[in-house]
N, CA, C and O atoms as a DFTB+ gen file, in Angstrom:
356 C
 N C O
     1  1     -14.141      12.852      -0.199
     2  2     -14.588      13.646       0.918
     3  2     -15.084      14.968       0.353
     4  3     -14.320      15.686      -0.292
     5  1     -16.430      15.323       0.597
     6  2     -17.130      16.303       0.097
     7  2     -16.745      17.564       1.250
     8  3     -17.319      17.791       2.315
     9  1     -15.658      18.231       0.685
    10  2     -15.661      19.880       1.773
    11  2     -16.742      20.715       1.547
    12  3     -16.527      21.885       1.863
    13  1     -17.983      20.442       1.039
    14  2     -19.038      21.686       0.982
    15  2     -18.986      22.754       0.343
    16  3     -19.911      23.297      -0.262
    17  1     -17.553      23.211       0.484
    18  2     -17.039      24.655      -0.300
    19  2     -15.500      24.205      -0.835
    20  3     -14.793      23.205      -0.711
    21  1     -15.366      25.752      -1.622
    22  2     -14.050      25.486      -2.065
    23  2     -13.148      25.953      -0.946
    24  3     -13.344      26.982      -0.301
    25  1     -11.988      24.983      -0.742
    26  2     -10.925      25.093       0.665
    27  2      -9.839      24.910       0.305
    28  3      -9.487      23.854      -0.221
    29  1      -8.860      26.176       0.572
    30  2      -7.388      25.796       0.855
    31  2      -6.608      24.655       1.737
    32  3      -6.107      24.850       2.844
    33  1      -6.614      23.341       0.961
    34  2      -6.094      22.509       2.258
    35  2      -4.786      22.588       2.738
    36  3      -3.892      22.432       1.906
    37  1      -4.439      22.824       4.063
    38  2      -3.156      22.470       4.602
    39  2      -2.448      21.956       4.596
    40  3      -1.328      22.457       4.489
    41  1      -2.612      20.770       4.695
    42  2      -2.288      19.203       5.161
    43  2      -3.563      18.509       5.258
    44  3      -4.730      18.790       5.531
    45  1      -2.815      17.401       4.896
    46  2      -3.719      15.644       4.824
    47  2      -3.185      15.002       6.113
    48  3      -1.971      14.846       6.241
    49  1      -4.170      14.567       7.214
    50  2      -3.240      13.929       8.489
    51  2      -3.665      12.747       8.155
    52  3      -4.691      12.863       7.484
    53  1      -3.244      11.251       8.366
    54  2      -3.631      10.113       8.539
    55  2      -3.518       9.265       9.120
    56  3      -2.498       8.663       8.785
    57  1      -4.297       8.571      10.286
    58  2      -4.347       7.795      11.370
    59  2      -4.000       6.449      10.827
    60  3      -4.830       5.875      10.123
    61  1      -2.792       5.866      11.100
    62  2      -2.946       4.209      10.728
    63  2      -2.996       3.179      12.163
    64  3      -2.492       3.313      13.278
    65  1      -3.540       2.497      11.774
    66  2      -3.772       1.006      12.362
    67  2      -2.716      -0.031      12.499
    68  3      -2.292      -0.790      11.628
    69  1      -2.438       0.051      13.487
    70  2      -1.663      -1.180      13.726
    71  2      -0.190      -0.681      12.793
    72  3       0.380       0.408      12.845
    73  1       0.243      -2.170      11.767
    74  2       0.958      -1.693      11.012
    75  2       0.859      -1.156       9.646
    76  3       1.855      -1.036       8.931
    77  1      -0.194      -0.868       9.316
    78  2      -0.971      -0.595       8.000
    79  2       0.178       0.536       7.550
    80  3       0.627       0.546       6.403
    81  1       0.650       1.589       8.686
    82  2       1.300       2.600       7.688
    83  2       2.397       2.402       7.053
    84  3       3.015       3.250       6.408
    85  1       2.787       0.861       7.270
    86  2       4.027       0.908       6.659
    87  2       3.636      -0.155       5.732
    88  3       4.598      -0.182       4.965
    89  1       2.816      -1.039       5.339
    90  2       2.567      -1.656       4.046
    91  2       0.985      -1.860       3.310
    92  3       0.456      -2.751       2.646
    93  1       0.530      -0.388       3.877
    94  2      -0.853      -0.456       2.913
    95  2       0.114       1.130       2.001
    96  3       1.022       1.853       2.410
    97  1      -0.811       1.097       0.420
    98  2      -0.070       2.284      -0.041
    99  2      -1.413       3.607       0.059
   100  3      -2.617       3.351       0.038
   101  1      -0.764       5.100       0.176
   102  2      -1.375       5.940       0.148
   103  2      -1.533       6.841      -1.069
   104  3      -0.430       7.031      -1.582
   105  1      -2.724       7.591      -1.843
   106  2      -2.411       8.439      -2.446
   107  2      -3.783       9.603      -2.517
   108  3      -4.889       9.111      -2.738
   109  1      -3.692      10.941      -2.349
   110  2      -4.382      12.004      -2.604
   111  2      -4.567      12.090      -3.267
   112  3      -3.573      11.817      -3.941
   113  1      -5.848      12.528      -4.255
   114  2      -6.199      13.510      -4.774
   115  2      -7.460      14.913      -4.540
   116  3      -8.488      14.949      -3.864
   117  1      -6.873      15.839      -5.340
   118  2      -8.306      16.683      -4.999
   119  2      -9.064      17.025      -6.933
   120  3      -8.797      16.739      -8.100
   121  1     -10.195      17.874      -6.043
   122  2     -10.806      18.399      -7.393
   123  2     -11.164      19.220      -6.726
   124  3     -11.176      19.137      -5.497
   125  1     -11.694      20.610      -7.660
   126  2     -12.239      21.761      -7.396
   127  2     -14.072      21.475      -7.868
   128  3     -14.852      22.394      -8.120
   129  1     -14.383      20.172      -7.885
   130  2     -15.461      20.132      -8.392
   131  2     -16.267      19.565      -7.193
   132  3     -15.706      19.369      -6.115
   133  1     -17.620      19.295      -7.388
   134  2     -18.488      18.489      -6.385
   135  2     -19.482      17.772      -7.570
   136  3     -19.870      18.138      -8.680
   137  1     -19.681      16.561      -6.742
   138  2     -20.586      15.567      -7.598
   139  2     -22.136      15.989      -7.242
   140  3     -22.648      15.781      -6.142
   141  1     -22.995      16.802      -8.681
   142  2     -24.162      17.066      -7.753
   143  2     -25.026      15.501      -7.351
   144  3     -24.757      14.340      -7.657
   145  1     -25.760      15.892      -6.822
   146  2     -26.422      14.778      -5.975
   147  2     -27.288      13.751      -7.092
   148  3     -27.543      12.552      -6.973
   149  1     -27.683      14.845      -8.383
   150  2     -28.429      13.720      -9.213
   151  2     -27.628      13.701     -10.553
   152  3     -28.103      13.844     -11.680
   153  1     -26.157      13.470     -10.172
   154  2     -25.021      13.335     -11.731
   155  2     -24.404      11.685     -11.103
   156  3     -24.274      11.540      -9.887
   157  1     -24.105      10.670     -11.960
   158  2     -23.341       9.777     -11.900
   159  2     -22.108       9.867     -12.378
   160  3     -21.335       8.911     -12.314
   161  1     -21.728      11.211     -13.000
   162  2     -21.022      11.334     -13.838
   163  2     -19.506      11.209     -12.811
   164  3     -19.498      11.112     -11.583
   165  1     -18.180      11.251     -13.812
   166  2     -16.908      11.109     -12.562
   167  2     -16.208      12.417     -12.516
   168  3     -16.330      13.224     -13.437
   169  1     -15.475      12.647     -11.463
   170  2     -15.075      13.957     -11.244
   171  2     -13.816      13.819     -11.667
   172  3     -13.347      12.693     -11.835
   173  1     -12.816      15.382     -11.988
   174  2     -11.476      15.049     -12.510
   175  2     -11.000      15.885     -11.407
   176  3     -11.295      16.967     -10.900
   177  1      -9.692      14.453     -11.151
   178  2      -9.280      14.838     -10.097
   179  2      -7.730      15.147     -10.074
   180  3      -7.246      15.365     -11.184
   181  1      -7.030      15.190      -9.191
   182  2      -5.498      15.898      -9.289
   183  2      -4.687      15.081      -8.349
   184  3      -5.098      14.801      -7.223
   185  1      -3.521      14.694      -8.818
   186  2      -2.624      14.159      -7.806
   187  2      -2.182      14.963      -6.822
   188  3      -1.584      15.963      -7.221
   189  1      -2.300      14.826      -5.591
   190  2      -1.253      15.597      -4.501
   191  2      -0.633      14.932      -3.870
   192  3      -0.354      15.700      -2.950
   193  1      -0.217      14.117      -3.669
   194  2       0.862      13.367      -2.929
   195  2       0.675      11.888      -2.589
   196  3      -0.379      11.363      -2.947
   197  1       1.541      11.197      -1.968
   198  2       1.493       9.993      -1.479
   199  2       1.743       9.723      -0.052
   200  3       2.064      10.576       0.775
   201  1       1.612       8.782       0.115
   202  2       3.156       8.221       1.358
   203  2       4.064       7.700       0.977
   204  3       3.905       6.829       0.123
   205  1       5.194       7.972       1.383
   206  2       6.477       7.737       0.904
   207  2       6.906       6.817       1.673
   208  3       7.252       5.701       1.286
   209  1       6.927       7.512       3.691
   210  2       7.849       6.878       4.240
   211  2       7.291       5.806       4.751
   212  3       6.135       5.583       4.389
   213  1       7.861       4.964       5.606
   214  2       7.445       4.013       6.352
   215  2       6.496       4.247       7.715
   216  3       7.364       4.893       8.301
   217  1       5.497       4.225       8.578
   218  2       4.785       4.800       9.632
   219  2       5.108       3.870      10.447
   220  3       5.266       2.774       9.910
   221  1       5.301       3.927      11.830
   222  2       5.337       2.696      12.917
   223  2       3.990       2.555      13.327
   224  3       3.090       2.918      12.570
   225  1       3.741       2.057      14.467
   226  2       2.425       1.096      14.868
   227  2       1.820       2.381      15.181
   228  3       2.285       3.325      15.820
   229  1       0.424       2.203      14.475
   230  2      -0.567       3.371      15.181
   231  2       0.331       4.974      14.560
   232  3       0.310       6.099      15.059
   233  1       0.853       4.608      13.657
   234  2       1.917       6.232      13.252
   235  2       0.693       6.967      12.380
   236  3      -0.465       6.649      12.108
   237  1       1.388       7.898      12.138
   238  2       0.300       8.742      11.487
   239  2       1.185       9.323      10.388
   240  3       2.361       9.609      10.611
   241  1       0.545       9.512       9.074
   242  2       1.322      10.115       7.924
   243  2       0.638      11.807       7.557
   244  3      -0.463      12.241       7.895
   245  1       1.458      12.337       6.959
   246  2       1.405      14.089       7.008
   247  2       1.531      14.277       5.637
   248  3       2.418      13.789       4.937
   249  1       0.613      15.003       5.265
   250  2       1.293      15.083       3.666
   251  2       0.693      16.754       3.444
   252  3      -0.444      17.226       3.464
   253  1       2.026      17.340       3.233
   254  2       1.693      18.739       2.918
   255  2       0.371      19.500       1.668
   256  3      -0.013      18.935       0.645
   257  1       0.044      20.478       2.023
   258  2      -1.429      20.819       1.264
   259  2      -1.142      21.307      -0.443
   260  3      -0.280      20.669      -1.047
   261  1      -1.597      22.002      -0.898
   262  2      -1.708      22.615      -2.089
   263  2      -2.424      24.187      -1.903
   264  3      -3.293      24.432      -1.066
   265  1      -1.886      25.130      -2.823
   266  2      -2.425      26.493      -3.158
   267  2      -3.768      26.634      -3.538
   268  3      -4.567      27.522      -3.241
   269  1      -3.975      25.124      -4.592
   270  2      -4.993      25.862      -5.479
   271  2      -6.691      25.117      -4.449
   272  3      -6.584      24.004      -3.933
   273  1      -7.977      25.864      -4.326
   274  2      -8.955      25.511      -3.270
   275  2      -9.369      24.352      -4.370
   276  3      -9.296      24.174      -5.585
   277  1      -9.871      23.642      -3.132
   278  2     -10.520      21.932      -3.350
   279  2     -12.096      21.709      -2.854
   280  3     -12.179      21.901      -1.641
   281  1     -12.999      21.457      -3.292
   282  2     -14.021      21.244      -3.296
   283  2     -14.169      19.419      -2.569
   284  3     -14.729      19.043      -1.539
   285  1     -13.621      18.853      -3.327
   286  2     -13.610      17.277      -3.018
   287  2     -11.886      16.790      -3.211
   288  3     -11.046      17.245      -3.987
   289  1     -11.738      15.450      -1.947
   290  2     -10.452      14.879      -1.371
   291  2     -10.776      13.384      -1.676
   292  3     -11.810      12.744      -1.484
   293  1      -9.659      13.052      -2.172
   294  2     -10.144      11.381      -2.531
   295  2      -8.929      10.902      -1.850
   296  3      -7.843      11.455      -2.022
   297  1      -9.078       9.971      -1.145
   298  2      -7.625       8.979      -0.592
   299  2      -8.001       7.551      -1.077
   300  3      -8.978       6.843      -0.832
   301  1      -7.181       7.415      -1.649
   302  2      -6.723       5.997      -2.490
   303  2      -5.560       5.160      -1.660
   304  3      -4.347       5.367      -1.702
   305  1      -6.434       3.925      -0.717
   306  2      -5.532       3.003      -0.404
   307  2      -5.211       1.742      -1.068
   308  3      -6.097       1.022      -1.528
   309  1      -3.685       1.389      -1.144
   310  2      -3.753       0.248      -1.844
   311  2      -2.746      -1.303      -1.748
   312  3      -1.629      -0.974      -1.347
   313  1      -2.788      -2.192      -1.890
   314  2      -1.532      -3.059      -1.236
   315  2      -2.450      -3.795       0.190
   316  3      -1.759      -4.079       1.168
   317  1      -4.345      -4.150       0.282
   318  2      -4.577      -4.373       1.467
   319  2      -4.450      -5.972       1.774
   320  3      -4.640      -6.937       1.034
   321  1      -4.102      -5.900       2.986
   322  2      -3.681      -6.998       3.478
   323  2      -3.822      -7.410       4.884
   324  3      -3.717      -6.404       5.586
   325  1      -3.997      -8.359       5.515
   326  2      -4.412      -8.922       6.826
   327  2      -3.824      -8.282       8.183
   328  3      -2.596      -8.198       8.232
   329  1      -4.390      -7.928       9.034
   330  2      -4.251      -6.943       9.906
   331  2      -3.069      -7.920      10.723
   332  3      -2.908      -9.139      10.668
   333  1      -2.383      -6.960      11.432
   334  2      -1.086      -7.230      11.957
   335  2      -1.776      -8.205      13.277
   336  3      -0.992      -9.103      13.584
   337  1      -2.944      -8.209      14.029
   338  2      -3.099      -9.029      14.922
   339  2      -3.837     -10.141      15.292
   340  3      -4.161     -10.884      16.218
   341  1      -3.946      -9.881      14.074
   342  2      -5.356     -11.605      13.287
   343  2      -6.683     -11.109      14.030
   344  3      -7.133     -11.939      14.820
   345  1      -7.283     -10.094      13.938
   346  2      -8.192      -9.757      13.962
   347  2      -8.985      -9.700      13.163
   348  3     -10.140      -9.366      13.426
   349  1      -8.514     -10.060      11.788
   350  2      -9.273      -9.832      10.380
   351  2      -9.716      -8.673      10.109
   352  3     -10.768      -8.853       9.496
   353  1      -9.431      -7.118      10.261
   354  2     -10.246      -6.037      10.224
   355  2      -9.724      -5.010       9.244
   356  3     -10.333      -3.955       9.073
């Protein structure tokens, strides 16, 4: 996620689906960098947190911010698997 500028983030909020928040996995990172538009090159990025706990249906996960400003937010999901209502989605 490209913030445009450099930003103190707060918090990370995250909307889950169904039961996704309790068995897809979560993880943050940021960078203080931005990918210019004509670089392929990869950005270095920083761990900030995960999900830990378990989310109920439609729960939402919170993950506290960092001091240092962020340019770009990467969320890394992982563990995906067939939606809780056979919807395939």
């Amino acid at each position: 996620i490209d913030l445009r500028r450099p930003c103190k983030v707060s918090a990370i909020r995250v909307k889950w689906w169904g039961d996704y928040g309790s068995r897809n996995t979560l993880q943050v990172f940021s960078s203080i960098e931005a990918r210019a538009e004509d670089s392929s090159g990869d950005l270095e990025f920083t761990p900030r947190g995960r999900r830990i706990s378990d989310v109920g249906l439609n729960g939402w996960t919170e993950l506290a911010g960092w001091d240092e400003p962020s340019r770009s937010v990467k969320l890394e999901l992982g563990n995906p698997c067939p939606d809780c209502f056979g919807l395939n989605k």
